[in-house]
Every structure is written in structure tokens, then in C-alpha cells.
C-alpha positions as CSV (number, residue, x, y, z in Angstrom):
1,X,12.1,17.4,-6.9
2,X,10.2,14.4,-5.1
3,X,11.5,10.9,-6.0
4,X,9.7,8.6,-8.3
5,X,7.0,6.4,-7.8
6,X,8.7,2.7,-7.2
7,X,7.5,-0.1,-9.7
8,X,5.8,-2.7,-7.4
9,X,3.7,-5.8,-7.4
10,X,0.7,-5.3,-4.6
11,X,1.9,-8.1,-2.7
12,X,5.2,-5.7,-2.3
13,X,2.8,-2.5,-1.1
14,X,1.5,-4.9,1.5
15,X,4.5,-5.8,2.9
16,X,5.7,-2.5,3.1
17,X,2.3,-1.4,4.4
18,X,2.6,-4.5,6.9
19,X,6.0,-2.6,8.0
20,X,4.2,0.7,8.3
21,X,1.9,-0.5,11.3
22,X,-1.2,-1.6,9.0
23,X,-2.5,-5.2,9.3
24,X,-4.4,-6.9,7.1
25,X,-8.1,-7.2,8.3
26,X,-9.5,-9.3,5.3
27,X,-9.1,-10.4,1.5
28,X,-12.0,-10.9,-1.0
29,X,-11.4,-12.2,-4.1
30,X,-7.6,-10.4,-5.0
31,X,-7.5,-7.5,-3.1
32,X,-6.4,-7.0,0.4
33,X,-8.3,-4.9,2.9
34,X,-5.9,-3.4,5.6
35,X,-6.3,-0.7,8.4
36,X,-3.7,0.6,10.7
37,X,-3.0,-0.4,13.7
38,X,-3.4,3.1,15.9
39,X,-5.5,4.6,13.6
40,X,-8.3,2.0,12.3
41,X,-10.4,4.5,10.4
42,X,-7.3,4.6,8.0
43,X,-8.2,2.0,5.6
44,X,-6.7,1.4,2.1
45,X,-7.2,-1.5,-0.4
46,X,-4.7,-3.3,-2.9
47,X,-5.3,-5.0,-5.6
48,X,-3.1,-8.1,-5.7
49,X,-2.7,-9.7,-9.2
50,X,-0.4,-12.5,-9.8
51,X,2.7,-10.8,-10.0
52,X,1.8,-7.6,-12.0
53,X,2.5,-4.2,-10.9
54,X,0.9,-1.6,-9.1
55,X,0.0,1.3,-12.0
56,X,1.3,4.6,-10.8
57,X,-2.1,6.6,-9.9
58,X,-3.5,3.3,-8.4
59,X,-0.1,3.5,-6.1
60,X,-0.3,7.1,-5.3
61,X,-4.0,6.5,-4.4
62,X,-3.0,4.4,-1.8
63,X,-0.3,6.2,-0.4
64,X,-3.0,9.0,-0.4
65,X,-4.9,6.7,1.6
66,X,-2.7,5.9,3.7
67,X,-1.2,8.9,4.9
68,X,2.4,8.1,3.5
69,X,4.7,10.5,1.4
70,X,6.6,8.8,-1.2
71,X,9.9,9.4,0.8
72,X,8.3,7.3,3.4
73,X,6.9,4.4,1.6
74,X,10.5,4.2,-0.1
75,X,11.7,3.7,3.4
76,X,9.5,1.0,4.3
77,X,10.2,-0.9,1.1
């Protein structure tokens, strides 16, 4: 069985994302635009909003995005 998706604000997926080799290449309005570092044409946006968290499709959308597993994104957390 796979672990569970964490509960996390989007500031906390950028910082692991951060971790993970992505940088972040601009921010309009709340969300944050970020590519990785080796492989630009992997993008993936978060929505950042003032402390709530990530809902769990928008999460695994992102980890979709960014080529992560959830084992992996726990690790970086």
C-alpha cells in the first residue's frame, strides 16, 4: 500500500520542491511558477494561500507534474 498524501500548506510543497532541484522562475498574484533545474520543460505551479493547505488532487497534480512519487516527495519534506 502507498503512503498517504501529507497535509501541507503550498509554501511547504515549495520548499520541498526547492529541495528537489526546482527553482522558482516567477510568482503572479499567489501562485508560484517553478521549473527544474536539469530539466526546464518540467514545470509545475502552486497555489500559495495564506497558510491553508494543499487539497489532496491539487497535491497529487503537482507531484504528477513534477515527476515525483509520493515516497519521494515525503523524503524531501
Amino acid at each position: 500500500m502507498s503512503p498517504r498524501l501529507p497535509r501541507i500548506t503550498g509554501i511547504d510543497a515549495v520548499a520541498a520542491l526547492r529541495r528537489g532541484g526546482f527553482t522558482v522562475e516567477y510568482i503572479k498574484g499567489s501562485h508560484y511558477h517553478m521549473a527544474h533545474r536539469s530539466i526546464p520543460a518540467r514545470q509545475v505551479i502552486i497555489p500559495v494561500h495564506a497558510g491553508k493547505t494543499l487539497k489532496p488532487k491539487t497535491l497529487k497534480s503537482i507531484l504528477e507534474k513534477a515527476g515525483l512519487t509520493i515516497e519521494e516527495f515525503l523524503d524531501l519534506l
